[in-house]
N, C-alpha and C positions, 0 to 999 in steps of 0.2 A: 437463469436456471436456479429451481430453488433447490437445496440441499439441506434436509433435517430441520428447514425452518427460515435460514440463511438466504440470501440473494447472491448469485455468482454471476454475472452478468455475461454471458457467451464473448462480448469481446477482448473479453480483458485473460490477461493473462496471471495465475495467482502464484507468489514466494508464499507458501503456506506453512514454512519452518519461524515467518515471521508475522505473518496473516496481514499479510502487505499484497498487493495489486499494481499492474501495470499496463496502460489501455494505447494503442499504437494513435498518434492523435492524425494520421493523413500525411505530415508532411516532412517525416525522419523523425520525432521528436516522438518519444511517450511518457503518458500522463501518468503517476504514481498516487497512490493513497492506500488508505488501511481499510481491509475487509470490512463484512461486516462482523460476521465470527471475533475478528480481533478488534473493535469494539463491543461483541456484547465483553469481550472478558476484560477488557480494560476500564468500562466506562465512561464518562463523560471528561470530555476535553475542555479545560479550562487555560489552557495555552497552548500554542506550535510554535515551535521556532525551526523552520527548516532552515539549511547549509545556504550559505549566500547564494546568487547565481555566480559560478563560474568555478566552484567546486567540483573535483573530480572526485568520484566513488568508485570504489567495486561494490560489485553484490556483496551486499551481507554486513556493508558498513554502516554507520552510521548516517542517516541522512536529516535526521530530526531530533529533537527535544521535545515532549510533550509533558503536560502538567496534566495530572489527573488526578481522580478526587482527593485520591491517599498515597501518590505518588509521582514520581518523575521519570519516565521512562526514555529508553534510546528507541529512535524507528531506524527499522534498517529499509538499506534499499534493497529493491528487490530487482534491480537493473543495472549494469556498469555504465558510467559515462560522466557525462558533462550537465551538472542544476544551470538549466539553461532560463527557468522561469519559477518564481515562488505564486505560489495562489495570492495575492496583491488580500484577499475577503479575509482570510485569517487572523489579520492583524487585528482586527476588529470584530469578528465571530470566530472564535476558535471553537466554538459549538458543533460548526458547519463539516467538520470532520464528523461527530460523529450523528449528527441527522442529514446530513447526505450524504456519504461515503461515497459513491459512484459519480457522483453529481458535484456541485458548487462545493465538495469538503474536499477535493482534493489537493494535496501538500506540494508535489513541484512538477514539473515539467521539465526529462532529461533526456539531452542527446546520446544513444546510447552509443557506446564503444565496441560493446562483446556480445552483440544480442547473438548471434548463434551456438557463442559457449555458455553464455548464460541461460539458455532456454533449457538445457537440460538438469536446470532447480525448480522451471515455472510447468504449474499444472494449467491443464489448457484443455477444453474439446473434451472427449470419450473419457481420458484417464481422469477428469477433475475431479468428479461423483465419489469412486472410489478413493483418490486418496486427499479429498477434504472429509470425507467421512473419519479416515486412519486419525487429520491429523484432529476432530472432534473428540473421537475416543482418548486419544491421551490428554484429555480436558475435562475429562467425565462428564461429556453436556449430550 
């Protein structure tokens, strides 16, 4: 789905308090990475360092370290659980976050905990449109 310019992909589910994504991968486990809205404001990724695997999160914690042009930012997750797999491509393309976002840029793979308390932070379906627009506007983009 496009939205004001943006790619929102219909399977995925979006923390847009954090412009973070989370895509159900088939088999318990869901894929995380960063919008694309939350790269155009961030920029180019020039390091990831996501949470080892076997790190436990809540939403909203920390799950990353990235380097960017002019800065060093926290990524939060945007899922509770268990970093069950780091993107292995990163180490060597940290680019691949933000020229794939949806695709080969994503940061980890986690077994979720809380997915049905946590769904009521992810925009998904009908409501996404309007409040990935809300959360554009306080970005003046």
């Amino acid at each position: 789905m496009d939205i004001l310019g943006f790619d929102y992909p219909d399977a995925a589910y979006f923390y847009l308090l954090h412009d973070m994504w989370c895509r159900p991968c088939g088999d318990g486990r869901m894929e995380v990475g960063v919008t694309a809205f939350g790269i155009h404001l961030s920029g180019d990724f020039y390091m990831c360092r996501p949470k080892p695997v076997g790190t436990l999160l809540g939403q909203g914690e920390t799950l990353a370290v990235a380097e960017l042009s002019k800065s060093v930012v926290a990524i939060k997750s945007p899922v509770s659980g268990e970093v069950v797999e780091r993107n292995p491509l990163l180490e060597d393309a940290p680019e691949l976050v933000h020229q794939d976002p949806y695709g080969r840029g994503w940061l980890v793979r986690i077994a979720p905990s809380r997915w049905q308390a946590d769904l009521a932070q992810l925009a998904h379906g009908d409501a996404l449109p309007a409040a990935a627009q809300a959360r554009m506007r306080l970005e003046n983009t």
